[in-house]
Steps between C-alpha positions, in 0.01 A plus 500: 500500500209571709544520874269177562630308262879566634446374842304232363799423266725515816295311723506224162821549546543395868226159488726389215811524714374388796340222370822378292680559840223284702529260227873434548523519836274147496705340221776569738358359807360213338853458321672568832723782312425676831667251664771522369810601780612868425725574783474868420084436526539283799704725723255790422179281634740421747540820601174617446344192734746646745364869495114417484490197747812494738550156400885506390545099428685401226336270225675158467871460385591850584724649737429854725495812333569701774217820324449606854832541652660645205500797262282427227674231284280595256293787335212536762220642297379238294499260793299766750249545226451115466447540874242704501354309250465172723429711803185643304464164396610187547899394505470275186710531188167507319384845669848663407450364143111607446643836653745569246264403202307772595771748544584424140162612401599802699815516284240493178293820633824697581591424163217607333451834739940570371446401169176724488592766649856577319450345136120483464218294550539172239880491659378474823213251400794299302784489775224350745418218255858442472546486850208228522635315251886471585542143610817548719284742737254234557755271571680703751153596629479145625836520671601587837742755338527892482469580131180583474487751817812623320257576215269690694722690678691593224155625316422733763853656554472610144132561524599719811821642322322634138213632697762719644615570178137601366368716810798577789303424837688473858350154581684378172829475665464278846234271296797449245713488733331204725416331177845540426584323867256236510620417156889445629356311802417226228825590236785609703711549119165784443717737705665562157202697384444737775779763363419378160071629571672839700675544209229476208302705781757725456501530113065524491561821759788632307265464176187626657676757729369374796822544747310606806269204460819231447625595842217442686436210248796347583516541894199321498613243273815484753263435829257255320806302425635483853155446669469189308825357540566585842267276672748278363793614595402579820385092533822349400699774803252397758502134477779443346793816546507451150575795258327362201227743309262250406629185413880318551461251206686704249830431514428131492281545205783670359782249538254212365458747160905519526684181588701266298169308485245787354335410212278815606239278570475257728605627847868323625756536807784329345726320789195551763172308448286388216157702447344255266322157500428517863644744690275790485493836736847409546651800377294660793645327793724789567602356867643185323642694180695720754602169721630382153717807356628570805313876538510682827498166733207486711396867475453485131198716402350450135638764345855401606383159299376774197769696469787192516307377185485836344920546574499136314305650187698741444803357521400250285387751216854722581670186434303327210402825312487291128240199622308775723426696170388183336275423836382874446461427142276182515294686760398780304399263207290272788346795603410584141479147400185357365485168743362531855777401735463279798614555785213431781264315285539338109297771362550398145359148578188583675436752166575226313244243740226726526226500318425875673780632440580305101233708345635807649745579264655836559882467600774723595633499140203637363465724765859629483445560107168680514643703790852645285300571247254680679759679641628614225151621372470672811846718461408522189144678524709717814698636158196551307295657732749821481324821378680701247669724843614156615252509811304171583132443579430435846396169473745379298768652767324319786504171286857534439587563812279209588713297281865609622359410848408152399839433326688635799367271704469202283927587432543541853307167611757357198818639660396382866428133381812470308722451822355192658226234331310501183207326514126534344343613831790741496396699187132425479426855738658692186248367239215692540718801429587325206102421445419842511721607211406228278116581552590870417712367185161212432246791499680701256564228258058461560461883394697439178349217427114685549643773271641276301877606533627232268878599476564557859274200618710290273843614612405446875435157408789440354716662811302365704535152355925539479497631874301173642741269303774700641331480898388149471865421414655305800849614460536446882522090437247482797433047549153384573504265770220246513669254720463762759180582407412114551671524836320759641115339383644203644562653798171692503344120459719381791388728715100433446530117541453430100810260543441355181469830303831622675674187429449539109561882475887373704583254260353758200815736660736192484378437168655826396816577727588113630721712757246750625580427915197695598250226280712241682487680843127540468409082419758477777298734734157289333614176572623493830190702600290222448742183607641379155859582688685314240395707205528755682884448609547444099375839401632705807872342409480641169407806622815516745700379216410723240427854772811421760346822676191427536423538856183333478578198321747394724290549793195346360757180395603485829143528639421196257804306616422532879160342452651245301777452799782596338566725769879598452395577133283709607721663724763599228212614249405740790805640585519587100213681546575701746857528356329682165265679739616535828217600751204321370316424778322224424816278378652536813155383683499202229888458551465499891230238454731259325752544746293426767387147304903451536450565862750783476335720700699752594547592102133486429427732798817750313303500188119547663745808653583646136141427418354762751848739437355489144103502567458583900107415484546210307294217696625174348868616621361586807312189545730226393758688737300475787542110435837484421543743849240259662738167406828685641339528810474881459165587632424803581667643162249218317212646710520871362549408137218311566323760655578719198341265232179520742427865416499424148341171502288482811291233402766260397424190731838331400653799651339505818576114513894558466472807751290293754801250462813727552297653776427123711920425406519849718240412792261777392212252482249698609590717180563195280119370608393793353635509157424114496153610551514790240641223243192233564245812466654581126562138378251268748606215305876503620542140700872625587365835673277341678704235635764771579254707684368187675882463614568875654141448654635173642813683604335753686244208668170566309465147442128542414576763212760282378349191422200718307789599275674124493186354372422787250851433355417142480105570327721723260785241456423176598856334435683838682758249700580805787163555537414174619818491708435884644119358562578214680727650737248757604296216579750307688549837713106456525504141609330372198756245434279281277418795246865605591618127371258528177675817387867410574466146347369699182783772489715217552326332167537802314883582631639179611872564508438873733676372779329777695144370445614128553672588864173706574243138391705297665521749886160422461469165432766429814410738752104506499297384747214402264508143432320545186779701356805349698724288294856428588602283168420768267635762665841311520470471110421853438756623790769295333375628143570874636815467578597302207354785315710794730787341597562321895604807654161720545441484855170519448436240305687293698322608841165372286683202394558363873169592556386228253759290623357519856167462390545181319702385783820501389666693774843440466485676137286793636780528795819475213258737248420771785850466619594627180214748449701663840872525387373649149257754706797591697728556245262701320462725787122382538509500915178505566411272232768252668345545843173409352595173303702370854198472657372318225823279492433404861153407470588197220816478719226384766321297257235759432384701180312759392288699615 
């Protein structure tokens, strides 16, 4: 083929994958497969949002992932490379997604340049189409997941490694080896390949004698491996005295590939937590995990979670050697199996869904049978390449050592799976290994059929055709599950407000598995979302009844029950909670709130404690402890936590109102004025601000400012009772009595069994000067009504009452009433207050009243 017309064939090539690749990436959107919750996905743009932006704050229903504090809980490289995506970008799942589609393109011209350069040009040209045209890369290319870079760093080790082969240079070994690094910085279990390449390094020297060359090879190979790890390492000392290489996941990962529980699978910690249906990253919280085993106390680091599930692995395979072989054995045919297994995502039902990805029909099956036999072919054409002295062309050495290469590490990535999970995103980065062989193996079969080979082109049909009914064989039992596939649209649906779309694909899951708690959990967590409380208690109990440890369920039930006011129900559904999770912050907050609806306030403020133990910047706790703190009398403590939820949420004008309050119950008014103010500048339209503010103004004599604030309340709220009342006794102060009298008769209206505001009308109405307003009879009545309301023994009230006695002339009650108002005074310890209702009691005693 003519120069031109290859790179026009390539670049063919690359506008038909890209534009499948743009095509499914909008089915998905529009579908809302993008949507749907991969906790693996999610903690990565997690992280990644972290890195580019600084903003660490967790998306809703999640609990802290302490990624800062800790050693890496998780392979850092794909997550820094998302990163730097968003920071070059924008920090949107979209930008990491339209990233990776084109570094699958990449993965196409790396293929073609390998392909070309070891097993000739219509190879090369083949293995890229394949590449294109493998659905499971596009579908991982539109994942938040680390196959793909896998891929490409996997391509250019080996690229890097058989140049070495072909033409010894110095520079081969630290670029292998930082290939090499980067590449374990994204697969920890790749560490198994690094003797494995220094090995077949070993054997190309050995066969080339080039021994002088190997050392320095290697050396280099040795520092390119440590530079790129090391940053690592060096990380998870610093911040977190933490001996962990890259990542402290593994032993975890382990034990949920190992447990009584494995089905090799789905991930499991069998006695500990659930980590399906709704209780993703969970399996990351190392601070709880090691608060729930038991690890190291307080001073647990990561690793000492890591390695207590790695002891538990292998004593559970010392112990159960028989059903480990079996787990070993189903594996190994998963691995090799021909369906895609889910793990993350339902990747056989979005194949299935699409109309992308349905006429893209090339499957692992296929692959895996074009690829043996291609294999063979290759081994075989090693034999026949022999000249009569037994020595071998150059080229077909080079290809042959190509090809031991690419089995190495296609055995190797095999052995290092085999330990933990099996899953279709764990495999895929093996398949274009597997793609290159069968377009080797697909462009011989082409030459014999050009030259018209009849007998051989025949037989590989045949083998070919017995080896693909042998691969797409699934002797590994593997169950499709399209209730869970239902259950995860549904809860794409949920999450973008199509309700009704979300509600069908629910019941589609019930439909097939009646007892599928997450499909209940979910129209639980639909319903009471949007008020239908009932329905929503119905689903959520099933979900309790059917998942007993699902720490969600019960919290959400007992959520649902506490705005239903079945308080003490809630109560118990929380403590079940936290019983099958301890720790989770926001159950205690939720649990402290219904304690404090029970008035139990010293238990609500213990829980709001374990909140911030669990989550110490979690501002709910922080808040709704301030109040509980506030109604104990406990002030100053309220004020900080207070303080504290500030910083986050400065503008929050409800805060500033509760702070302004805790603050006048301490005498700061000054201070309290302040935040008042703050709180009417973000929410103007607050009428109980306002008339708070008008009150500390009032309090510290701005009369003036405080009746501007009175009256706003009132143009805000006209039926705001203390308003009226606060209003009119600025007023009075003022001498207005007859707009004084207009606004106590009308908070009297609005409130007319508040004792205070009927003592304060009828003061007024007794003791005024102002004819117009002065009237005895009525304040009697509303005197009388006051203490009805409080009870006879409010010295107060009854110091008002004589008051209106005297004033209507009925001095021997006001002398018998004020005596009264005296002894209680007294006994109170109110001296002064005595003093001052004596010389009130000798006035009527003279046949005088007020003023």
């Amino acid at each position: 083929m003519k120069r031109g017309h290859l790179w026009l064939a390539l670049a063919g090539v690359l506008l038909l994958g890209g534009a499948v690749r743009a095509l499914f990436l909008t089915e998905s959107r529009r579908n809302h497969w993008t949507d749907i919750r991969n906790s693996d996905a999610e903690f990565h743009d997690y992280w990644a949002r972290g890195l580019s932006t600084g903003d660490w704050s967790l998306p809703d229903g999640y609990d802290e992932m302490l990624v800062r504090q800790m050693a890496y809980l998780a392979p850092p490289g794909y997550p820094h490379l998302l990163g730097l995506i968003y920071r070059l970008t924008e920090p949107r799942p979209i930008a990491g997604r339209l990233a990776q589609l084109g570094l699958g393109l990449v993965n196409c011209v790396l293929a073609f340049w390998l392909g070309r350069c070891w097993f000739g040009t219509a190879v090369g040209l083949l293995f890229a189409v394949l590449m294109a045209a493998y659905w499971p890369f596009v579908f991982f290319e539109g994942q938040l997941l680390p196959p793909i870079l896998v891929i490409t760093l996997s391509l250019v080790l080996l690229s890097v490694l058989a140049r070495w082969a072909d033409r010894p240079r110095l520079r081969h070994g630290p670029v292998a080896g930082l290939v090499l690094g980067a590449l374990l910085l994204v697969k920890p279990a790749l560490v198994m390949f690094a003797p494995v390449a220094a090995v077949w390094l070993a054997w190309v020297a050995h066969r080339q004698r080039q021994g002088r060359q190997l050392r320095y090879m290697l050396a280099g190979y040795a520092i390119g491996v440590v530079l790129a790890v090391s940053p690592a390492t060096i990380r998870n000392f610093v911040v977190a005295r933490d001996s962990v290489m890259v990542s402290c996941d593994t032993g975890i990962v382990l034990y949920m590939g190992n447990n009584e529980q494995a089905d090799g699978i789905e991930p499991a910690l069998p006695g500990l937590i659930s980590l399906t249906g709704s209780d993703e990253w969970t399996y990351l919280d190392y601070d709880r995990l090691a608060r729930s085993i038991g690890v190291g106390g307080s001073q647990a680091t990561a690793s000492d979670v890591s390695w207590h599930f790695a002891d538990k692995a292998v004593e559970y395979v010392l112990r159960n050697p028989a059903r480990t072989l079996a787990l070993v054995g189903r594996k190994t045919l998963l691995f090799w199996g021909p369906r895609e297994t889910s793990e993350n995502q339902a990747v056989h039902y979005v194949h299935q869904n699409s109309r992308v990805l349905g006429y893209m029909p090339l499957g692992f099956s296929t692959v895996l049978a074009a690829a043996v036999l291609g294999a063979a072919m290759l081994w075989q054409d090693r034999r026949e390449s022999r000249s009569a002295d037994g020595t071998v062309a150059a080229a077909a050495r080079r290809r042959h050592e190509v090809f031991v290469l690419s089995v190495l590490f296609v055995l190797t990535y095999f052995l290092s799976s085999l330990p933990f999970l099996v899953a279709s995103c764990d495999r895929t980065p093996i398949v274009p290994f597997l793609l290159l062989f069968g377009a080797y193996g697909t462009c011989r079969f082409a030459g014999w059929l050009r030259f018209r080979s009849w007998r051989p082109v025949a037989t590989l049909a045949v083998l070919f055709a017995a080896v693909h009914v042998v691969t797409a064989l699934d002797l590994a039992g593997y169950q499709l599950d399209p209730a869970g596939w239902h259950c995860e649209l549904a809860s794409a649906y949920r999450r973008n407000g199509q309700l009704d779309r979300a509600v069908d694909e629910y019941r589609k899951a019930l439909d097939c598995r009646p007892d599928l708690a997450p499909a209940h959990l979910g129209l639980g967590l639909l319903f009471s979302e949007h008020g239908s409380l009932d329905e929503a208690v119905v689903h959520l109990t099933h979900a309790v009844r059917m998942k007993p440890d699902c720490a969600r369920a019960h919290a959400e039930l007992g959520w649902v029950r506490a705005q239903q006011g079945a308080t003490q129900e809630a109560v118990l559904h929380y403590y079940t909670a936290l019983q099958t999770r301890p720790g989770l912050a926001t159950v205690h907050n939720r649990l402290g709130a219904a304690l404090a609806d029970q008035d139990t306030l010293d238990a609500a403020v213990a829980q709001y404690r374990q909140a911030l133990r669990a989550q110490p910047d979690y501002v709910p706790a922080h808040y709704n402890l301030s109040l509980a703190l506030k109604a104990l009398g406990m002030y100053e403590e309220a004020i900080s936590h207070l303080e504290r939820v500030l910083r986050t949420r400065p503008n929050d004008a409800q805060v500033h109102f509760e702070l302004a309050i805790v603050l006048t119950s301490t005498g700061n008014t000054n201070e309290a004025i302040l935040h008042y103010e703050e709180a009417v500048r973000i929410d103007p339209s607050r009428a109980d601000a306002h008339t708070n503010l008008g009150l500390a103004l009032s309090q510290r004599g701005d009369l003036a400012d405080a009746i501007v604030h009175y009256r706003r309340a009132i143009e805000i709220q006209p039926d705001h009772a203390l308003a009226h009342y606060n209003l009119g006794g600025a007023l009075a102060q003022q001498g207005r009595n007859r707009e004084a009298l207009r606004h106590y008769r009308r908070a009297v209206q609005l409130r007319p069994n508040h004792d205070v505001m009927l003592d304060s009308l009828a003061w007024l109405l007794a003791t005024t000067s102002d004819q117009e307003v002065r009237n005895p009879l009525q304040a009697v009545t509303l005197a009388e009504r006051a203490c009805e309301v409080a009870g006879h023994d409010n010295p107060r009230l009854l110091d008002t009452l004589a008051a209106a006695y005297a004033a209507a002339g009925r001095f021997d009650d006001a002398v018998a009433t004020a005596s009264r108002a005296v002894e209680l005074a007294v006994s109170l310890g109110q001296i002064d207050y005595a003093r001052q209702i004596r010389s009130h009691l000798q006035r009527y005693q003279s046949g005088r009243s007020l003023p």
